[in-house]
Gaussian input, Z-matrix of N, CA and C with variables (Angstrom, degrees):
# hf/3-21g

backbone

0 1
 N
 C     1     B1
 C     2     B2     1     A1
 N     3     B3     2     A2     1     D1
 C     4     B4     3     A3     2     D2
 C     5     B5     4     A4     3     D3
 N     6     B6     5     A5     4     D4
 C     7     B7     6     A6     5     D5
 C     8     B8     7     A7     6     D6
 N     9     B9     8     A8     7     D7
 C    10    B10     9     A9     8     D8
 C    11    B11    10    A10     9     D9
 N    12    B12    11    A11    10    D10
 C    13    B13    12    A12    11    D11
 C    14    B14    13    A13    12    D12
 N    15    B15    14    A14    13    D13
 C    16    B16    15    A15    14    D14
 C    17    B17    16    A16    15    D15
 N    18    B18    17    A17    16    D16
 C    19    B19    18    A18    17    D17
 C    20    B20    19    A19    18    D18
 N    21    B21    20    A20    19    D19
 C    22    B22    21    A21    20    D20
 C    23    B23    22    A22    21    D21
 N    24    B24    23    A23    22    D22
 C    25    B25    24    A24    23    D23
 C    26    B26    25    A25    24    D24
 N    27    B27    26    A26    25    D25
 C    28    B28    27    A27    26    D26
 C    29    B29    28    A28    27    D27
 N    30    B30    29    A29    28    D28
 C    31    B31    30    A30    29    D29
 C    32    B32    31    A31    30    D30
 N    33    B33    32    A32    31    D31
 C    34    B34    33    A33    32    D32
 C    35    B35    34    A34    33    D33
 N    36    B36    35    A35    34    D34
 C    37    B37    36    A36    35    D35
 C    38    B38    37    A37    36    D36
 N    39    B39    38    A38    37    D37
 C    40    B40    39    A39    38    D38
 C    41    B41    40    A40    39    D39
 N    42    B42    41    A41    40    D40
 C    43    B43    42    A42    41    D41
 C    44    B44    43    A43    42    D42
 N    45    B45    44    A44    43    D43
 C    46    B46    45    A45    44    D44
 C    47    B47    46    A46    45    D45
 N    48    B48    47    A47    46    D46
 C    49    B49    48    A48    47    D47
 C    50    B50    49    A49    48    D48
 N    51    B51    50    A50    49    D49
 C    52    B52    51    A51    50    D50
 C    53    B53    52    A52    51    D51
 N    54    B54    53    A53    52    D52
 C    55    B55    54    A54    53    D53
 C    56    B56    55    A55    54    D54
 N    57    B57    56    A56    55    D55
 C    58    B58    57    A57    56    D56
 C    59    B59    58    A58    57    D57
 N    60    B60    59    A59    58    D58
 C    61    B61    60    A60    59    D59
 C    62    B62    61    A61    60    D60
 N    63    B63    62    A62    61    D61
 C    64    B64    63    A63    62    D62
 C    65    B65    64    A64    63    D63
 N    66    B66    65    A65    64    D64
 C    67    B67    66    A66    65    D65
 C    68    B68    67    A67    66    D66
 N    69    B69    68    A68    67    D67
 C    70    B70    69    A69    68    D68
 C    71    B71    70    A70    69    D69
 N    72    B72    71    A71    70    D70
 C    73    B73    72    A72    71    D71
 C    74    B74    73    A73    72    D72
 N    75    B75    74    A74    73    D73
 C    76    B76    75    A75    74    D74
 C    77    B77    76    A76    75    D75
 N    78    B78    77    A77    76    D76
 C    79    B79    78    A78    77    D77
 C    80    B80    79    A79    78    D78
 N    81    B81    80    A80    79    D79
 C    82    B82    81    A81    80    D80
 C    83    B83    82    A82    81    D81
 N    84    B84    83    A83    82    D82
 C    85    B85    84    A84    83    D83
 C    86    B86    85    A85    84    D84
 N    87    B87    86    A86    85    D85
 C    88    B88    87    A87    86    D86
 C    89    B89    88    A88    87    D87
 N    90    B90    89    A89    88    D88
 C    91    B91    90    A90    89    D89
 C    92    B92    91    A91    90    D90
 N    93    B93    92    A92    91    D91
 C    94    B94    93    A93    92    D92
 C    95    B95    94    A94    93    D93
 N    96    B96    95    A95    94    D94
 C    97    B97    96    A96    95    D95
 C    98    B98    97    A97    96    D96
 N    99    B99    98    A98    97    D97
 C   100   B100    99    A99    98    D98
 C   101   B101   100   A100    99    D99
 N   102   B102   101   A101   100   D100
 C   103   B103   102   A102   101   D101
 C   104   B104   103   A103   102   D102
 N   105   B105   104   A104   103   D103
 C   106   B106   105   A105   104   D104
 C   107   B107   106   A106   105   D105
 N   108   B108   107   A107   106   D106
 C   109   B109   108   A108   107   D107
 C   110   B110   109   A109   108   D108
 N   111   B111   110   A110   109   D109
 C   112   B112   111   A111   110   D110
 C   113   B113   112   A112   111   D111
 N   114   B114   113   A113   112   D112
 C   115   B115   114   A114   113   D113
 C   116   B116   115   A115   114   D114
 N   117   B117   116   A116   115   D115
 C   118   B118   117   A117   116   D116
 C   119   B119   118   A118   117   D117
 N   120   B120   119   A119   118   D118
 C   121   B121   120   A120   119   D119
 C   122   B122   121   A121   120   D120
 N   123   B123   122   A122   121   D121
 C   124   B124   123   A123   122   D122
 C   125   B125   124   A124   123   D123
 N   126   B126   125   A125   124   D124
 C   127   B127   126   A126   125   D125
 C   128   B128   127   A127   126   D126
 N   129   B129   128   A128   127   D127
 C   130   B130   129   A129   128   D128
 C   131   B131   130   A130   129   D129
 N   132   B132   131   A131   130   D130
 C   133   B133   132   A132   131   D131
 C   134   B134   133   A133   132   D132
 N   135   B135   134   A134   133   D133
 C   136   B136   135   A135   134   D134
 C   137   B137   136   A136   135   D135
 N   138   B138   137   A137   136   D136
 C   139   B139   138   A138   137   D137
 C   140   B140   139   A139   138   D138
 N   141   B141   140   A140   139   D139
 C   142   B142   141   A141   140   D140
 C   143   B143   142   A142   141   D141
 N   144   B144   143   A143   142   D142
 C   145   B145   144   A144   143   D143
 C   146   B146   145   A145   144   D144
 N   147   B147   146   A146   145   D145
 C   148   B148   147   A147   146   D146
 C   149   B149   148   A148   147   D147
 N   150   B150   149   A149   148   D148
 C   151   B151   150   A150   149   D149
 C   152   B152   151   A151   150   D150
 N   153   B153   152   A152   151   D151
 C   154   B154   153   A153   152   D152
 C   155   B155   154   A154   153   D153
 N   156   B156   155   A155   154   D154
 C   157   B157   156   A156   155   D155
 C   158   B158   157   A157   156   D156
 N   159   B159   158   A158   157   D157
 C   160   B160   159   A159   158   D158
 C   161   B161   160   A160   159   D159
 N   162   B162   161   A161   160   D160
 C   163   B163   162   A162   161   D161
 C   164   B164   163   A163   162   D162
 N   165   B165   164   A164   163   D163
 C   166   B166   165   A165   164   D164
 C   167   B167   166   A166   165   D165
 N   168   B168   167   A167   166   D166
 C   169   B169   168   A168   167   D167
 C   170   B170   169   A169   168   D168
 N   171   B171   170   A170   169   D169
 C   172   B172   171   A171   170   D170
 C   173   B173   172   A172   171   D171
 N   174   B174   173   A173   172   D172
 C   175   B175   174   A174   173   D173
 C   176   B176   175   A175   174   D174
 N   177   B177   176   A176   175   D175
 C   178   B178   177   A177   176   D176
 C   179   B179   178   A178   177   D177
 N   180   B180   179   A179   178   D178
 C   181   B181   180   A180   179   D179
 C   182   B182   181   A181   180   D180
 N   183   B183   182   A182   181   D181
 C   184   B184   183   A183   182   D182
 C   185   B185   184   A184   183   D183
 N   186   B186   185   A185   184   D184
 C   187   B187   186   A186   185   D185
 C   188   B188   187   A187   186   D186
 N   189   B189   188   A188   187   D187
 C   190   B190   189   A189   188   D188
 C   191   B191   190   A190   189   D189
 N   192   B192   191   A191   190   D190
 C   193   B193   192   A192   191   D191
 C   194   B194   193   A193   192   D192
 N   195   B195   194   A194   193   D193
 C   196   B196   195   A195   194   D194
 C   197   B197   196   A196   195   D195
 N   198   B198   197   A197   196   D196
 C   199   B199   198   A198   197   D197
 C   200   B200   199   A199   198   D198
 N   201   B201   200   A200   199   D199
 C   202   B202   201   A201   200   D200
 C   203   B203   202   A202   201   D201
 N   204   B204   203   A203   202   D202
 C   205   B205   204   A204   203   D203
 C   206   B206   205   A205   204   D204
 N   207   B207   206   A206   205   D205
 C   208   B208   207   A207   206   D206
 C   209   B209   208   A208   207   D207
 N   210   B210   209   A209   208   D208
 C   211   B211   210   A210   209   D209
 C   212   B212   211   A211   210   D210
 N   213   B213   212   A212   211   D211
 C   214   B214   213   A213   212   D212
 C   215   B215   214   A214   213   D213
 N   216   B216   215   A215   214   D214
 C   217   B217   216   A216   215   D215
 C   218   B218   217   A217   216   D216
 N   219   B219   218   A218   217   D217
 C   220   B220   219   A219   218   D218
 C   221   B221   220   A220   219   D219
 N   222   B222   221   A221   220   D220
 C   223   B223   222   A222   221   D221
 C   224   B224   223   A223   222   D222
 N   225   B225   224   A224   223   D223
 C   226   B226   225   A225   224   D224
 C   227   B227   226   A226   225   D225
 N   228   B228   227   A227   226   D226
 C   229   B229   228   A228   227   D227
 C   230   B230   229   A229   228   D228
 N   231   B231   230   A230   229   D229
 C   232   B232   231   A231   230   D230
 C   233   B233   232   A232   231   D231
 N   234   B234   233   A233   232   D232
 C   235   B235   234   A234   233   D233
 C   236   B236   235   A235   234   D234
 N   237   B237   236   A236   235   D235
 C   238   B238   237   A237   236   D236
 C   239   B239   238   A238   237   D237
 N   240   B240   239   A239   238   D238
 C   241   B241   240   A240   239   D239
 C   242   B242   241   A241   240   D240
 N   243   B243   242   A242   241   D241
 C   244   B244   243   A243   242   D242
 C   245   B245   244   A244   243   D243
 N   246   B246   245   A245   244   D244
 C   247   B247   246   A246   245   D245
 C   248   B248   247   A247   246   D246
 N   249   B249   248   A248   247   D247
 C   250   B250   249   A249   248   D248
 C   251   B251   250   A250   249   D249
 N   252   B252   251   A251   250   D250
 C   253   B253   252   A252   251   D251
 C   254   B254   253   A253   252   D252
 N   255   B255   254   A254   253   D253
 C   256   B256   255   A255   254   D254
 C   257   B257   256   A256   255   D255
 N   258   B258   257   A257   256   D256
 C   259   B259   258   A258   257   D257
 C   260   B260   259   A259   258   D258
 N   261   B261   260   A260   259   D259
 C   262   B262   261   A261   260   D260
 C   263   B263   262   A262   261   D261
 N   264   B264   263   A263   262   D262
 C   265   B265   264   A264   263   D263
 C   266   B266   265   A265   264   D264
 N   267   B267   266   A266   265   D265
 C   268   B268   267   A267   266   D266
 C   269   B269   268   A268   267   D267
 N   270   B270   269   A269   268   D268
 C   271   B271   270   A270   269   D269
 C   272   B272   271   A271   270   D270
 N   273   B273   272   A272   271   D271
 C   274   B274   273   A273   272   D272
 C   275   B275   274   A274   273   D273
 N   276   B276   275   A275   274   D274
 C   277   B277   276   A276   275   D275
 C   278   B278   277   A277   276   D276
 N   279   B279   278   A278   277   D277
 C   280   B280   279   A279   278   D278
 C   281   B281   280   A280   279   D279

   B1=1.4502
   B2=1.5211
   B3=1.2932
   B4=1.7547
   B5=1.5004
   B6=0.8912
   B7=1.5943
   B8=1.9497
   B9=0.8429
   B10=1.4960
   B11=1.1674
   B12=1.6209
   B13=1.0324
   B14=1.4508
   B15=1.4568
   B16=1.3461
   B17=1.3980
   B18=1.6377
   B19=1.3901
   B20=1.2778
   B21=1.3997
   B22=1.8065
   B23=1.5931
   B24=1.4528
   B25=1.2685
   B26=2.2283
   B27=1.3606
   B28=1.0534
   B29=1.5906
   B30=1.3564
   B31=1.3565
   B32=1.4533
   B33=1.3178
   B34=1.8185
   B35=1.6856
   B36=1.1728
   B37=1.4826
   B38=1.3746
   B39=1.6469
   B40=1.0416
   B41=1.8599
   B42=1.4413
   B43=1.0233
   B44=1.6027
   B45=1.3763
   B46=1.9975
   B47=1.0140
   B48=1.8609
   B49=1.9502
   B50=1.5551
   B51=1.5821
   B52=1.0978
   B53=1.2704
   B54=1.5393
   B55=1.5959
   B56=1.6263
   B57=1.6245
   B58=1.3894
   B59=1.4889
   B60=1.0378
   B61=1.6963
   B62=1.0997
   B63=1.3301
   B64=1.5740
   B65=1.3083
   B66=1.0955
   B67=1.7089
   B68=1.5776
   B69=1.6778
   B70=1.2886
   B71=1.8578
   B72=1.4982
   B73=1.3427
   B74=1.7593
   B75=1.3113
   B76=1.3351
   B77=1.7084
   B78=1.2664
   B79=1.4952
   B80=1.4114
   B81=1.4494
   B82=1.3214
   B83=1.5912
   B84=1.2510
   B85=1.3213
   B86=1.7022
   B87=1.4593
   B88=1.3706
   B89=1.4795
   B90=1.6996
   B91=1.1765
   B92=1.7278
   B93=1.4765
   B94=1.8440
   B95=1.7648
   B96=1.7045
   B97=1.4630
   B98=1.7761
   B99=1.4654
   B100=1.6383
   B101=1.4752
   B102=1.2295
   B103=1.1148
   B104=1.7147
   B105=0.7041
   B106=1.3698
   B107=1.5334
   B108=1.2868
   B109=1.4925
   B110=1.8784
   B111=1.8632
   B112=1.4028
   B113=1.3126
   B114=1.5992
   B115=1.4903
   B116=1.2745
   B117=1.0263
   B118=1.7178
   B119=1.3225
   B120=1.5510
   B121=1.2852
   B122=1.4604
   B123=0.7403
   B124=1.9340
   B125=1.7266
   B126=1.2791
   B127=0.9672
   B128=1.2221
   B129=1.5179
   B130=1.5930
   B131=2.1493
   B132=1.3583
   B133=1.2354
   B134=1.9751
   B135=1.4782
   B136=1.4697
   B137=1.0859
   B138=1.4764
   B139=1.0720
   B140=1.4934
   B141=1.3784
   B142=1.5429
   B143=1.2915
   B144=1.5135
   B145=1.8361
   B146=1.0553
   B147=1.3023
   B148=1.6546
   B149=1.8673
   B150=1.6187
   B151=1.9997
   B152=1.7773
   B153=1.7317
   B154=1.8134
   B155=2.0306
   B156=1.1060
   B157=1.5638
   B158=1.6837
   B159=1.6855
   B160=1.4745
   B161=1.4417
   B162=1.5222
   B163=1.6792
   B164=1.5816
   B165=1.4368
   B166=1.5507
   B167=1.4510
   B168=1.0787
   B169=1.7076
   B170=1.6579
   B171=1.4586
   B172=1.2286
   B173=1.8235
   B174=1.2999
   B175=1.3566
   B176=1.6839
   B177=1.4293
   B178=1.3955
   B179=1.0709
   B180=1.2651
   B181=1.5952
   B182=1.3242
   B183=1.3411
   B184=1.6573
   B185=1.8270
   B186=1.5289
   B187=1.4511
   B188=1.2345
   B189=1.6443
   B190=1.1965
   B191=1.3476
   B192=1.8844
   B193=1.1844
   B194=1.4680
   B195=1.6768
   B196=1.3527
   B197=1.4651
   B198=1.2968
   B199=1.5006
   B200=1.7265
   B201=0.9574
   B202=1.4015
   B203=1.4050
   B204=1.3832
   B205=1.5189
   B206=1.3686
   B207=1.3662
   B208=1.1142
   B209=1.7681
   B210=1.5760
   B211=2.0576
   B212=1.4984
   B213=1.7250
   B214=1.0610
   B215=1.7056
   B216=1.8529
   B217=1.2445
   B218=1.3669
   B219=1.2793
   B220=1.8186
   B221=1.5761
   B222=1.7510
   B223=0.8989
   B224=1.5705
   B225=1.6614
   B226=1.4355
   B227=2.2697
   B228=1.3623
   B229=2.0085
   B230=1.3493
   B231=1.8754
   B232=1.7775
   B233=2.0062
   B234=1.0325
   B235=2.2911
   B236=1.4711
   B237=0.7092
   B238=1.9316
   B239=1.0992
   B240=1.7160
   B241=1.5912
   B242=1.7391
   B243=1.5036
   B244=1.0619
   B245=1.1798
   B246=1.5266
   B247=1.4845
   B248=1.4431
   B249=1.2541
   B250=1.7004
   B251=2.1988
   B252=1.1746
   B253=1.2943
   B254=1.6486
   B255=1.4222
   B256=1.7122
   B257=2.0161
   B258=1.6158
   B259=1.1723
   B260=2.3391
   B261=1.4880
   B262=1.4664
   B263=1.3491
   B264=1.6376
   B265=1.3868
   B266=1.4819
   B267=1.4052
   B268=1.8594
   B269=1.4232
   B270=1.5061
   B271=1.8296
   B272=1.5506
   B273=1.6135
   B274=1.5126
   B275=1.9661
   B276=1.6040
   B277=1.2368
   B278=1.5787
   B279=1.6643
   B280=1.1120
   B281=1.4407
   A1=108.64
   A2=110.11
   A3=110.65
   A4=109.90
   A5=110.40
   A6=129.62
   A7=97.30
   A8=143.82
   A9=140.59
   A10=119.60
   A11=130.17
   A12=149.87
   A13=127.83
   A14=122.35
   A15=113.58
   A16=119.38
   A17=110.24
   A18=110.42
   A19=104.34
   A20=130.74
   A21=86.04
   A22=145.11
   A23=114.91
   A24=140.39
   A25=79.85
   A26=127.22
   A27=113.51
   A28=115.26
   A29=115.44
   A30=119.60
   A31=108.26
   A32=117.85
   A33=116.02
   A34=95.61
   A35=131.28
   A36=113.72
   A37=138.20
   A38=119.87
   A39=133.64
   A40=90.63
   A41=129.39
   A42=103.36
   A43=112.56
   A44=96.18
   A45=106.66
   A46=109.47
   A47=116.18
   A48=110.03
   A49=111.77
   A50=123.72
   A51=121.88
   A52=124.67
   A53=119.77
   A54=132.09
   A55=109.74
   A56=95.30
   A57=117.03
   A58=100.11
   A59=126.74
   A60=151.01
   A61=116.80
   A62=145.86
   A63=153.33
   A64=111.13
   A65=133.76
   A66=156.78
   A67=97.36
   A68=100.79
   A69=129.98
   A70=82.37
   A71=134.90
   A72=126.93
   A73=104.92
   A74=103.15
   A75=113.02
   A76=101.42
   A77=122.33
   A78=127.87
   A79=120.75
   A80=96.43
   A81=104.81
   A82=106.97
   A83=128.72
   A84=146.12
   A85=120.06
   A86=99.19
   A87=128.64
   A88=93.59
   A89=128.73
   A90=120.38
   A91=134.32
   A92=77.55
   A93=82.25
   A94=126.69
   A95=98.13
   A96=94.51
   A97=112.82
   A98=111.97
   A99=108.38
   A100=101.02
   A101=154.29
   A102=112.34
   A103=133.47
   A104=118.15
   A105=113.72
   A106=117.11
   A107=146.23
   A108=140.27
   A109=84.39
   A110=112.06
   A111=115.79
   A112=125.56
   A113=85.51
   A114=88.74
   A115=117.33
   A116=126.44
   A117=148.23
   A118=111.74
   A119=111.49
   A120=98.94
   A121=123.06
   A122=119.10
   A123=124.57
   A124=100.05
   A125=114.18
   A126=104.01
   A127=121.21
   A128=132.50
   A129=144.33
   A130=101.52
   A131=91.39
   A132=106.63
   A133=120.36
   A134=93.75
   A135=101.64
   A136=98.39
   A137=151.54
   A138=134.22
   A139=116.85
   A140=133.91
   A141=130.53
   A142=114.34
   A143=101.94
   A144=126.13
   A145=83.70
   A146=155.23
   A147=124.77
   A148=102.03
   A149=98.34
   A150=109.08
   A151=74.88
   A152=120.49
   A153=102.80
   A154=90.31
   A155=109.31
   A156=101.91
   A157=121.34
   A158=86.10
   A159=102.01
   A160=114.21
   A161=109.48
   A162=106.72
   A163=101.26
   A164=114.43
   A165=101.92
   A166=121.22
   A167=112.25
   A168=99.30
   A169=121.28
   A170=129.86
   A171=141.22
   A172=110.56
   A173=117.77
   A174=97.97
   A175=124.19
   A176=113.27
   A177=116.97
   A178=107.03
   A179=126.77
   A180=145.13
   A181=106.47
   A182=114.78
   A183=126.80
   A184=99.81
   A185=111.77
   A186=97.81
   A187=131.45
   A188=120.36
   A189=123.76
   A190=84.24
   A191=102.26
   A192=114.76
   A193=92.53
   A194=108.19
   A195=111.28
   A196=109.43
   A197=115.84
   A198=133.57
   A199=94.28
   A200=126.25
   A201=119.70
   A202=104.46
   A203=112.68
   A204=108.48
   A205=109.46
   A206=122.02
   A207=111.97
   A208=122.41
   A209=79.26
   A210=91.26
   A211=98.48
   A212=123.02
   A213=131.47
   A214=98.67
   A215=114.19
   A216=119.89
   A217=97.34
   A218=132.54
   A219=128.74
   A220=104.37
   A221=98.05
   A222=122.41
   A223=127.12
   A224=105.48
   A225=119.56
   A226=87.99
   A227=89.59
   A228=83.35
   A229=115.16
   A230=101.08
   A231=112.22
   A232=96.11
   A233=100.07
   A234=84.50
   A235=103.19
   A236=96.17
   A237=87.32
   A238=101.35
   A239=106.60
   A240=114.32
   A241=92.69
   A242=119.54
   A243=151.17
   A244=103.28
   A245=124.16
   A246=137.56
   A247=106.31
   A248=104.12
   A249=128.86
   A250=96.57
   A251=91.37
   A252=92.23
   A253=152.59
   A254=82.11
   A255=95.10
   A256=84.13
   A257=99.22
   A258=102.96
   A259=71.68
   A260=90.92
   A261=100.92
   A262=114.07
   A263=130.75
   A264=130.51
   A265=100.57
   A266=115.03
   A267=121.46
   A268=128.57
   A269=97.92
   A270=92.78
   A271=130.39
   A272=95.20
   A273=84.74
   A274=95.26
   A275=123.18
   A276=130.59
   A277=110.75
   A278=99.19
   A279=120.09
   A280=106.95
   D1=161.97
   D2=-179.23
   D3=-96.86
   D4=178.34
   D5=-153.73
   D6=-54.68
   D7=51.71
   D8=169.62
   D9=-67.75
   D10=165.71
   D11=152.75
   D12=-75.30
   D13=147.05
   D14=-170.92
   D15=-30.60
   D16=-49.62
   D17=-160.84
   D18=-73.60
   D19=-29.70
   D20=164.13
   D21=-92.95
   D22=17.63
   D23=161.78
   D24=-67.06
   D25=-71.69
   D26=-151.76
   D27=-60.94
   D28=-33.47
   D29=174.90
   D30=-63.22
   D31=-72.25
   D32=-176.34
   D33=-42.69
   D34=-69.71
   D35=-179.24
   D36=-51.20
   D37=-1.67
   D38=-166.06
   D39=-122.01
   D40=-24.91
   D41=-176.35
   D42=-89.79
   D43=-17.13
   D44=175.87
   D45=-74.34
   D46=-38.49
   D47=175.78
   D48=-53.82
   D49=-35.60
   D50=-178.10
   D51=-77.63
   D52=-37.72
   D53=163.18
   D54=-41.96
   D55=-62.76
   D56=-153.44
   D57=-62.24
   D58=-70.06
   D59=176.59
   D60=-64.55
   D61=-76.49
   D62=-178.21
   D63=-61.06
   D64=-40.66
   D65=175.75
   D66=-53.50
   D67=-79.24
   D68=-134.70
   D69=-72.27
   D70=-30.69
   D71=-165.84
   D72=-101.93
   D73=-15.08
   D74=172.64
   D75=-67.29
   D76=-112.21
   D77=159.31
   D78=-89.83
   D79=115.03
   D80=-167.78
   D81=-86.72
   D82=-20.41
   D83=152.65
   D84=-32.00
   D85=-65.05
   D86=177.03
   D87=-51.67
   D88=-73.15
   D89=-168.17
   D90=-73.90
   D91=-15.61
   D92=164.76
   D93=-72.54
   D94=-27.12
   D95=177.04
   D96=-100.02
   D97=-1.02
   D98=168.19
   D99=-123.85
   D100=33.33
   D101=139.01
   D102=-102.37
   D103=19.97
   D104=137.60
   D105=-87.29
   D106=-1.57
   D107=-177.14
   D108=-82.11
   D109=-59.71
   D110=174.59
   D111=-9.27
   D112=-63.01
   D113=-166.33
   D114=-85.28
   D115=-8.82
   D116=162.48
   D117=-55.58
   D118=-54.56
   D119=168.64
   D120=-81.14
   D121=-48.19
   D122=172.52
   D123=-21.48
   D124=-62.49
   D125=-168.07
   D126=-89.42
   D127=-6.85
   D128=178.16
   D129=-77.46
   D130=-25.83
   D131=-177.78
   D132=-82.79
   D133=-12.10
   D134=170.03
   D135=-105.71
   D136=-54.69
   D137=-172.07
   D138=-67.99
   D139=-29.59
   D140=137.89
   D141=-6.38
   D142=-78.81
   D143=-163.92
   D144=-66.08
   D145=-27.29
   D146=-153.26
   D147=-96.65
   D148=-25.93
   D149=-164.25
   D150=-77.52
   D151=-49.36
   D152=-148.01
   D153=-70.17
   D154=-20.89
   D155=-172.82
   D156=-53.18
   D157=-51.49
   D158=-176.73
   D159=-56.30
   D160=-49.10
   D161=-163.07
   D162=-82.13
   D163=-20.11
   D164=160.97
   D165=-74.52
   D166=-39.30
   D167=-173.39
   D168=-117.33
   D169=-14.78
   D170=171.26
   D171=-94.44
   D172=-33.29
   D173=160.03
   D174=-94.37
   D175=36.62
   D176=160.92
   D177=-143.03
   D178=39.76
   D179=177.09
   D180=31.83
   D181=64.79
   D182=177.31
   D183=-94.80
   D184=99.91
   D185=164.44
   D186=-110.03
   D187=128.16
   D188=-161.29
   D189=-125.43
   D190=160.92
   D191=-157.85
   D192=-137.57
   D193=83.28
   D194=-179.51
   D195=-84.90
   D196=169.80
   D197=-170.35
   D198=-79.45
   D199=0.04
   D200=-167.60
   D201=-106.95
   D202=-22.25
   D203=-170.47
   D204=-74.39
   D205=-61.33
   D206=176.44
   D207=-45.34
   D208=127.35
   D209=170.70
   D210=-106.63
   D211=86.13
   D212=170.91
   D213=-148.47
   D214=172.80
   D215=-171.73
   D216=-97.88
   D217=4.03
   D218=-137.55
   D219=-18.02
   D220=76.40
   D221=143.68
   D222=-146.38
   D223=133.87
   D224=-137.89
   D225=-80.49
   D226=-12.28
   D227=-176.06
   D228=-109.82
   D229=8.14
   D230=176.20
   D231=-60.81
   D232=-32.51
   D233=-178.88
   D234=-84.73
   D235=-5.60
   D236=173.96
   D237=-32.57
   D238=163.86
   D239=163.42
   D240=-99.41
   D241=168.79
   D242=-171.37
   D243=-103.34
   D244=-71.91
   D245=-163.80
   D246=-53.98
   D247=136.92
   D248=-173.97
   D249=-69.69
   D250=144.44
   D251=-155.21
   D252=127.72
   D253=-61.55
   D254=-150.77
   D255=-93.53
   D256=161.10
   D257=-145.28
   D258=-142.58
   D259=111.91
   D260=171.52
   D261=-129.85
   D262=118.32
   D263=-175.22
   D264=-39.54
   D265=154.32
   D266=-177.76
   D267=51.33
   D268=-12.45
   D269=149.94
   D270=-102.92
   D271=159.89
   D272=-163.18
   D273=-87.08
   D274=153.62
   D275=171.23
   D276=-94.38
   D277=156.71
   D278=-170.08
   D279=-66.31

């Protein structure tokens, strides 16, 4: 997977616990003949959203500044050092 944030490790794992488990003991019938269609669509359905995204908003130079883009912790003590010891202006020591 690419660089994500917790929450979508929690969603994809929360939507398979429910397929997989709740589904699968509910009708087990039902889930033997759609899940693979499921997962077919789930994912035909992101790569959709990702082609209708682009030609709506990146080929008319629409810039939005979603919470997703950034690959940072916005957190100001994520560079800290760790190691016992070491002494860096604006971090706090062990």
């Amino acid at each position: 997977m690419p660089l994500t944030r917790s929450v979508n490790y929690l969603m994809c794992g929360g939507v398979g616990v429910w397929f997989n488990v709740y589904v699968y003991r509910v009708n087990k019938r039902w889930w033997a003949r759609y899940a693979y269609v499921m997962s077919a669509v789930i994912n035909a359905g992101i790569a959709f959203m990702a082609i209708v995204m682009y030609f709506a908003l990146q080929s008319y130079d629409v810039s939005i500044n979603w919470w997703g883009l950034d690959i940072d912790d916005h957190c100001t003590l994520a560079s800290c050092p760790t190691a016992l010891g070491l002494a860096v202006e604006g971090c706090p020591m062990h």
